[in-house]
C-alpha positions in Angstrom: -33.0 -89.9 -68.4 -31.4 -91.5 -65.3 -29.6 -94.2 -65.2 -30.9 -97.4 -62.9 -27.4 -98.1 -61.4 -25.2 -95.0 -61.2 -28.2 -92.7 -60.9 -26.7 -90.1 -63.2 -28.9 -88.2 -65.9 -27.5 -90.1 -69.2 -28.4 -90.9 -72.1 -29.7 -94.5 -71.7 -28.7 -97.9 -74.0 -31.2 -100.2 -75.1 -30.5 -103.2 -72.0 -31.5 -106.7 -72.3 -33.2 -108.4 -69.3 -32.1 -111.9 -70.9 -28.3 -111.3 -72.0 -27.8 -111.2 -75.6 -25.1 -113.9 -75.8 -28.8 -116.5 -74.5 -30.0 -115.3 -77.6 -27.0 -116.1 -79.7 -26.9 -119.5 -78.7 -30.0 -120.8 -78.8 -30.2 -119.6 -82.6 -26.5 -120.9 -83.3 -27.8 -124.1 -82.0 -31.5 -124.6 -83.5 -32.8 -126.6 -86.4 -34.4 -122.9 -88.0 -31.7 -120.2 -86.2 -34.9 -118.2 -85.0 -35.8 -117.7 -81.7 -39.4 -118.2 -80.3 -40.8 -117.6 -76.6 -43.1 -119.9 -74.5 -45.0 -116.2 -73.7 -45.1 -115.4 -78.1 -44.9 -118.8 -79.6 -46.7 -117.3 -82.8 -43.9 -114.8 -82.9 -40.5 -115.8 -84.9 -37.4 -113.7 -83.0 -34.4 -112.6 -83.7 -33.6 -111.5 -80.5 -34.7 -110.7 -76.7 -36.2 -108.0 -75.2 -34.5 -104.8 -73.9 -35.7 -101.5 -71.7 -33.8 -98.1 -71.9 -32.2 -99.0 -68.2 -28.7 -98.2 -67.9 -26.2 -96.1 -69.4 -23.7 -97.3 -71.9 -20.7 -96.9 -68.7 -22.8 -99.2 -66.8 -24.2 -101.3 -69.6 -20.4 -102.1 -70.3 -19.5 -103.3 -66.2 -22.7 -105.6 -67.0 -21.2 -107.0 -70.3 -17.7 -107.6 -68.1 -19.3 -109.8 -66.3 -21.5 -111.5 -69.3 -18.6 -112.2 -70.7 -16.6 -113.8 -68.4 -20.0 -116.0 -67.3 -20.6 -117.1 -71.3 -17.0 -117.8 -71.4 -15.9 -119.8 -68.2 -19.4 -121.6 -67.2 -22.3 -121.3 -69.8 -20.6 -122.6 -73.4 -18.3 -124.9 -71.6 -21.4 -126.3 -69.8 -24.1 -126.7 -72.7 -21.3 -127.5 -75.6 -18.5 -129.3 -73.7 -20.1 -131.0 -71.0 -17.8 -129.6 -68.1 -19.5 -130.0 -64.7 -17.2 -128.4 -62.4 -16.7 -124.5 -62.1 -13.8 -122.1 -60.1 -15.2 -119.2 -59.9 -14.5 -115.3 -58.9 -16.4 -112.6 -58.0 -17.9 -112.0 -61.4 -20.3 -114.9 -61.2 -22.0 -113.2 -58.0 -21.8 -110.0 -59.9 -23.5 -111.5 -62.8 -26.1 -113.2 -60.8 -27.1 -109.9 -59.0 -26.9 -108.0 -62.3 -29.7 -110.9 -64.2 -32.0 -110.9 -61.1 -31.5 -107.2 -60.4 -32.3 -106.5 -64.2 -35.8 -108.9 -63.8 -37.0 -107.3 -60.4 -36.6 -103.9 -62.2 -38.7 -104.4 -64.9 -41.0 -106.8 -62.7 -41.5 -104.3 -59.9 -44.5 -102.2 -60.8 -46.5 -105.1 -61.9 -45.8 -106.7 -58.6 -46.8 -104.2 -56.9 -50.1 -104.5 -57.8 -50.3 -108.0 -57.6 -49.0 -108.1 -54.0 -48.9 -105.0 -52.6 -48.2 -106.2 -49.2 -45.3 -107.5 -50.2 -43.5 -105.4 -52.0 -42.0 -103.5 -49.7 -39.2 -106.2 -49.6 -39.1 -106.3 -53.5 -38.2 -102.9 -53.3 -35.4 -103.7 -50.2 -33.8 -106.1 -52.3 -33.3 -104.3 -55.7 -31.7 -101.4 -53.2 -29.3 -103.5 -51.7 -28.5 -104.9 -55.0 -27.9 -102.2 -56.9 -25.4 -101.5 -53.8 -23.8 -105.1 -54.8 -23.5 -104.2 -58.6 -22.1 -100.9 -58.0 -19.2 -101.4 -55.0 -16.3 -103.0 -56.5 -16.1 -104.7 -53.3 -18.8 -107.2 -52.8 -20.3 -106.3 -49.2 -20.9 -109.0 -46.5 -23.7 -111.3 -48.3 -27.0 -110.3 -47.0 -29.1 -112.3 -50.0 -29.0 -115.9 -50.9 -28.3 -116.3 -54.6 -28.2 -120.1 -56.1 -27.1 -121.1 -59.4 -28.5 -124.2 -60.5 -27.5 -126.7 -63.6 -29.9 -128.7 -64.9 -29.9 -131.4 -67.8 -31.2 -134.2 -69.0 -33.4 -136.0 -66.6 -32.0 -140.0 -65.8 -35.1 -141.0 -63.8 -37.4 -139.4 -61.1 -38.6 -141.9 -58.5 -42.3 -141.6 -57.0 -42.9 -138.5 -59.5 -45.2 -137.7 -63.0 -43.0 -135.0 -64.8 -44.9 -132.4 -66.8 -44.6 -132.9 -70.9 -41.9 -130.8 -72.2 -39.8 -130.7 -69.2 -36.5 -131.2 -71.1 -37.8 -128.9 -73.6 -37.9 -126.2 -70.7 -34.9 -127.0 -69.2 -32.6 -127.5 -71.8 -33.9 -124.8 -74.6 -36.6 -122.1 -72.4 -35.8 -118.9 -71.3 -38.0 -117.7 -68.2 -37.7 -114.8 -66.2 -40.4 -113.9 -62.7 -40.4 -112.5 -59.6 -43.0 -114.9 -57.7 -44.8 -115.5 -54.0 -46.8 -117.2 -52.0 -48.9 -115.3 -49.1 -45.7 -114.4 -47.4 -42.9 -115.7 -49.3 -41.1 -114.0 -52.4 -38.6 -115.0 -54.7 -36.8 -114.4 -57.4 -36.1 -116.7 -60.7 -34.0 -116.6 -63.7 -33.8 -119.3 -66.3 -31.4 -119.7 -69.2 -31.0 -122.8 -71.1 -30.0 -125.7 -68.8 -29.6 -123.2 -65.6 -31.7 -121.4 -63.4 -30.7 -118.3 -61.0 -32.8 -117.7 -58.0 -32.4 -115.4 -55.0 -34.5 -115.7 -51.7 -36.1 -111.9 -51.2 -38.3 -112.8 -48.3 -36.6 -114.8 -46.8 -33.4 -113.6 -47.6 -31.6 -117.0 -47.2 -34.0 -119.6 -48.2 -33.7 -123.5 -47.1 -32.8 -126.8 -48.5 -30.4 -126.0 -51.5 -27.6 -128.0 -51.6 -24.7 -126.9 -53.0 -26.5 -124.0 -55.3 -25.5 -120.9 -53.0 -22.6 -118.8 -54.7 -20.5 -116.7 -53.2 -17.5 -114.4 -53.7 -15.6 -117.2 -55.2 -15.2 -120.7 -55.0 -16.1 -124.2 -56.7 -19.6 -125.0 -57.9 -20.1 -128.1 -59.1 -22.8 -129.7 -61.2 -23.0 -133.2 -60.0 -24.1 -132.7 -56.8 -26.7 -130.7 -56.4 -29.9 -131.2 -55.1 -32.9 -128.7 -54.4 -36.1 -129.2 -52.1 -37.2 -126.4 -51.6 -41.1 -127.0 -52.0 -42.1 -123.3 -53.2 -39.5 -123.3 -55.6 -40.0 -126.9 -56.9 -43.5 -126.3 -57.1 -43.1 -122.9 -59.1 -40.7 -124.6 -61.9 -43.1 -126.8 -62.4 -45.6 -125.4 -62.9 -43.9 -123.2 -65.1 -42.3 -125.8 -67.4 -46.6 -126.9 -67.7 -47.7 -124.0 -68.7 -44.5 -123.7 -71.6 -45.6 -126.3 -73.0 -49.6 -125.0 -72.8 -48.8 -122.2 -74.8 -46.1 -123.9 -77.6 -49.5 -126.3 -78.1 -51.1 -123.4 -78.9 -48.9 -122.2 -81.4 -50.8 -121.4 -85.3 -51.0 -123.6 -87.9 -49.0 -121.1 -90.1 -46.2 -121.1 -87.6 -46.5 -124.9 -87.9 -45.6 -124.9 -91.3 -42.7 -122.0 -91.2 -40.9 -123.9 -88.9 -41.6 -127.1 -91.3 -40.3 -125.2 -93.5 -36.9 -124.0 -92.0 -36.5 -127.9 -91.1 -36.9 -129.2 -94.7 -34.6 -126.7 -96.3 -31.8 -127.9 -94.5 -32.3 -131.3 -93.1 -28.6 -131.6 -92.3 -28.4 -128.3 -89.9 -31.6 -129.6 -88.4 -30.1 -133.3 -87.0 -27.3 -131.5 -85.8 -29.3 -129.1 -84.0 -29.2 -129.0 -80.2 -33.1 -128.5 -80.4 -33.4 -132.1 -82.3 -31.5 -133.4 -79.5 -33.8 -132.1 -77.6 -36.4 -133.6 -78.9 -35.1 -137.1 -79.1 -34.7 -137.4 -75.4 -38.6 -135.5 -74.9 -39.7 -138.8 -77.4 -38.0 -140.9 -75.1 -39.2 -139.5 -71.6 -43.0 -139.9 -73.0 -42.7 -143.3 -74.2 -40.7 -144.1 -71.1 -43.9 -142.5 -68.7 -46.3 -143.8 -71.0 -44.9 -147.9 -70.6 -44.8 -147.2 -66.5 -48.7 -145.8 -66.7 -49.5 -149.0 -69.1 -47.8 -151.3 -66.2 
């Protein structure tokens, strides 16, 4: 079978869209150690999904860059609290390679949802692939942001959907998405989202997101208002929680279960963290509404 990046007719590895170290974490750092999806909320995981993409030469320059991402910005950021980044080329590589990897396996369904616009789907995962396989990185022709998010402090003049912290600090989302001429693409892990303009290439009004060859990226001050993209993650983080409502009463009671059999592994748990500052948000919308 061919390979997606080198084109050569290999024998093809098992590649995960979400990297497997996401998967790792979030069960390392739940109150059960299982892993459950906003899309399969009735279905207890061990791990994410994969497609027969790449070659096990290729699959390897993708975990080079995995490695040096889970190392130097994703565990420092979600279990140390560092906020400020120097960074090499391998971020930019690793951002390409995540959104290259979604607009793969997103393309033929796109297709048929906007066929008018896939033509610049199709553009970008060319030029791309170009990016992932020159071990120079060409002149930038695509916008691709990295943004941190947490836990939120206070939002003037706005309702936040239920769940929100749920989303951004545990979800794992993945979409190519548009508007009637727009497109974009979107990569969450937990408490950061990738996104890369496709049409336009370079989108608007995000503030200190943009990555590039190398450089600084810092947490603190970012700000995004982009109003398609704003309005997309919101929307997403509502319909999350939509589907976790509709999770079985028998899944109910497995995950009671993993809870009460140890309690102590359960407090400690990012996810009960989690939690406690979801609680807190309601109560805090719910006394503004009363007022």
């Amino acid at each position: 079978m061919k390979c997606q990046l080198c084109l050569g007719e290999r024998d093809l590895k098992e590649s995960h869209i979400i990297p497997k170290f996401v998967g790792k974490w979030l069960k390392d750092t739940s109150a059960t150690g299982y892993i459950r999806q906003a899309k399969q909320p009735n279905l207890r995981q061990q791990d994410f999904h994969t497609e027969r993409l790449l070659c096990g030469e290729c699959e390897n320059l993708f975990s080079q860059w995995e490695n040096l991402f889970t190392k130097n910005i994703f565990l420092p950021y979600v279990n140390e609290g560092k906020r400020t980044f120097d960074y090499e080329n391998w971020l930019l590589k690793f951002a390409v390679s995540l959104i290259w990897r979604v607009g793969l396996v997103e393309l033929n369904d796109f297709r048929e949802f906007k066929p008018d616009l896939a033509n610049h789907l199709e553009y970008a995962l060319s030029v791309w692939r170009k990016l992932l396989i020159d071990p120079v990185l060409p002149q930038e022709t695509f916008g691709f942001h990295l943004l941190f998010l947490d836990i939120v402090k206070g939002v003037d003049g706005m309702d936040l959907p239920e769940g929100l912290h749920w989303y951004n600090l545990r979800a794992v989302d993945a979409s190519i998405f548009a508007n009637k001429s727009e497109v974009y693409a979107y990569a969450k892990l937990p408490s950061m989202i990738f996104f890369a303009g496709i049409f336009p290439r370079r989108p608007s009004k995000w503030k200190n997101t943009r990555l590039h060859e190398r450089g600084k990226i810092m947490a603190s001050n970012q700000e995004v208002s982009h109003s398609v993209f704003v309005e997309f993650y919101l929307n997403r983080a509502k319909q999350g929680r939509a589907l976790w409502e509709n999770m079985s009463p028998k899944q109910q009671e497995k995950i009671e279960k993993s809870i009460s059999s140890d309690p102590e592994r359960s407090i400690n748990s990012d996810s009960f963290q989690v939690y406690l500052a979801e609680q807190y948000w309601e109560k805090r919308q719910k006394r503004a509404t009363d007022e």
